[in-house]
C-alpha positions as CSV (number, residue, x, y, z in Angstrom):
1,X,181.9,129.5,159.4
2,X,182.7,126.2,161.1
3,X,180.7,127.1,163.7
4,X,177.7,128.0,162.2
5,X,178.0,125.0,160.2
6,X,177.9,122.8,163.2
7,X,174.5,124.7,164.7
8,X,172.5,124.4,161.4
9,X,173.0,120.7,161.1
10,X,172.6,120.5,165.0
11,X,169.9,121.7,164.3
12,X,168.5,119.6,161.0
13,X,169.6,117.0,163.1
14,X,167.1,117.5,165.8
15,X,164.1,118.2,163.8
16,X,164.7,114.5,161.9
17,X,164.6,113.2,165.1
18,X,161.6,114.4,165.9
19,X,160.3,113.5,162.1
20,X,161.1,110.0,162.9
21,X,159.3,110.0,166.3
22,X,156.2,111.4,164.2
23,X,156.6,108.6,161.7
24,X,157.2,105.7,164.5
25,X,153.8,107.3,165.9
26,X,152.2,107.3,162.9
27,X,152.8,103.5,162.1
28,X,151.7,102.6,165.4
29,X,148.6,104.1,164.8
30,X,147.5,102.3,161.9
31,X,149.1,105.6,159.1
32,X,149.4,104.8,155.5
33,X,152.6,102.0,155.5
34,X,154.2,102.5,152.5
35,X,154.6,106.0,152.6
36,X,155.0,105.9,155.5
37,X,157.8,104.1,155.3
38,X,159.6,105.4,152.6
39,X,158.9,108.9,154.3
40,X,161.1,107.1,157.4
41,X,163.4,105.4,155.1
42,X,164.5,109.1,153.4
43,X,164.8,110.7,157.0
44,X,166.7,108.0,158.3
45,X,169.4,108.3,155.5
46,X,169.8,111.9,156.2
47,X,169.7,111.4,159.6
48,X,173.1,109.4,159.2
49,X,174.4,111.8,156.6
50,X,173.7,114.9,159.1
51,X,175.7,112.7,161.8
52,X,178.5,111.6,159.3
53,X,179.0,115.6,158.4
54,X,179.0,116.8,162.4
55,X,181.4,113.8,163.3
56,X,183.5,115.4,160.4
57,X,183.1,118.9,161.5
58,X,184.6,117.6,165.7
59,X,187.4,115.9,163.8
60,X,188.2,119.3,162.1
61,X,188.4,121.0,165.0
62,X,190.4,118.5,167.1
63,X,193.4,118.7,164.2
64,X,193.0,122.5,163.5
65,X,196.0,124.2,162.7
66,X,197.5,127.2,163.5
67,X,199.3,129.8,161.1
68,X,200.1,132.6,163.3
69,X,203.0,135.2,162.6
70,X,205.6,132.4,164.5
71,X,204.4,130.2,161.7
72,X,205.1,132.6,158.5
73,X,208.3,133.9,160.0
74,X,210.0,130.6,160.2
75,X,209.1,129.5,156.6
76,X,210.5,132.7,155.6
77,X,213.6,132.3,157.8
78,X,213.9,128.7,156.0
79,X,213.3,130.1,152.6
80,X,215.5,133.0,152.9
81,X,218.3,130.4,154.0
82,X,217.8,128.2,150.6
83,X,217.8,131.3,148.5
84,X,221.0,132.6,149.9
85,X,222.5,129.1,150.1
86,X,221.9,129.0,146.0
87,X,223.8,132.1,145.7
88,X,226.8,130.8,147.9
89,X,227.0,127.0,146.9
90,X,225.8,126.4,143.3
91,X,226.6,122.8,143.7
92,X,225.0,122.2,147.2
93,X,221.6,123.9,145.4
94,X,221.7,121.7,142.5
95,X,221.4,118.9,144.8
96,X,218.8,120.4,146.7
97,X,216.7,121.4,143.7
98,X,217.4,117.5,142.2
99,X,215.3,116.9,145.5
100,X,212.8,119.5,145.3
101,X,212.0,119.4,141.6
102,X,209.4,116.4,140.5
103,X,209.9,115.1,137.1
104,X,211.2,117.9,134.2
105,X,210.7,121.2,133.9
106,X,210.1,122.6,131.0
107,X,211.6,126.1,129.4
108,X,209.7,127.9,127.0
109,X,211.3,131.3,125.5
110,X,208.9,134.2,125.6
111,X,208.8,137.7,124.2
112,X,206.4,140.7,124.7
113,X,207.0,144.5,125.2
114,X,208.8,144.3,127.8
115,X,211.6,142.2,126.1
116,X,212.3,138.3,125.9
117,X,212.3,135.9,128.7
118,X,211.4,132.3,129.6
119,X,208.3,130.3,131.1
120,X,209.1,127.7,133.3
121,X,206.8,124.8,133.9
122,X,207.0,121.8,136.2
123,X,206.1,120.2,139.3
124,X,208.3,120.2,142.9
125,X,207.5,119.4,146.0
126,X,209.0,121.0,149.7
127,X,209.4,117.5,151.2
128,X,211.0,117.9,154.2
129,X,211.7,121.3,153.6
130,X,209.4,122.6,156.0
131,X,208.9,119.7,158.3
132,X,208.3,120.6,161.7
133,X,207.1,124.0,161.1
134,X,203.4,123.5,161.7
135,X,201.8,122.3,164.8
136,X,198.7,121.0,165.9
137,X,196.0,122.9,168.4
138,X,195.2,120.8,171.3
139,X,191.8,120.0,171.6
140,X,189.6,121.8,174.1
């Protein structure tokens, strides 16, 4: 999708171009100024658009990142470890959840069909948790 991204405003990009050539030529021969210039003006802006988007498009691709099955495997290692540290160490979770969990969290008791429970609503964050696990792709 990238890809085909970068080829249609390649390709935009060259046909401005070539717009502005026209309209260069055409003020050189003695065209209609004003709209001629505002005709150059437009193209111009788009022009730097077009470039601002493709510039975007090489960054993306230099800082790609990978999620292959090495990837998913180790934050489920990692995650696997916290739960079964919560069972183990009730006091060592709490402390990691005081780090994990952003603000309050709010406990609202529920009922339906299936019987009563509760909905838990809040904000938390994996800090460092998973530091390290992602990598960049070198560019090439």
């Amino acid at each position: 999708m990238t890809e085909e991204r970068r080829q249609r405003l390649t390709g935009e990009r060259e046909r401005l171009r070539n717009e502005l050539g026209r309209h260069a030529e055409a003020i050189a021969t003695g065209g209609p100024l004003p709209a001629i210039l505002e005709a150059l003006k437009a193209r111009e802006e788009r022009l730097a658009d077009v470039n601002a988007q493709v510039e975007h498009l090489d960054g993306l691709s230099r800082t790609a990142v990978t999620w292959g099955d090495d990837v998913r495997g180790e934050i489920c290692v990692r995650l696997t470890d916290c739960q079964a540290l919560i069972g183990r160490q009730p006091v060592v979770a709490r402390q990691i959840l005081r780090k994990l969990l952003v603000g309050r969290f709010v406990m609202t008791p529920r009922e339906n069909a299936a019987g009563r429970y509760y909905e838990i609503t809040g904000q938390a964050s994996y800090g460092t948790l998973l530091a390290g696990v992602v990598g960049l792709v070198p560019p090439g």
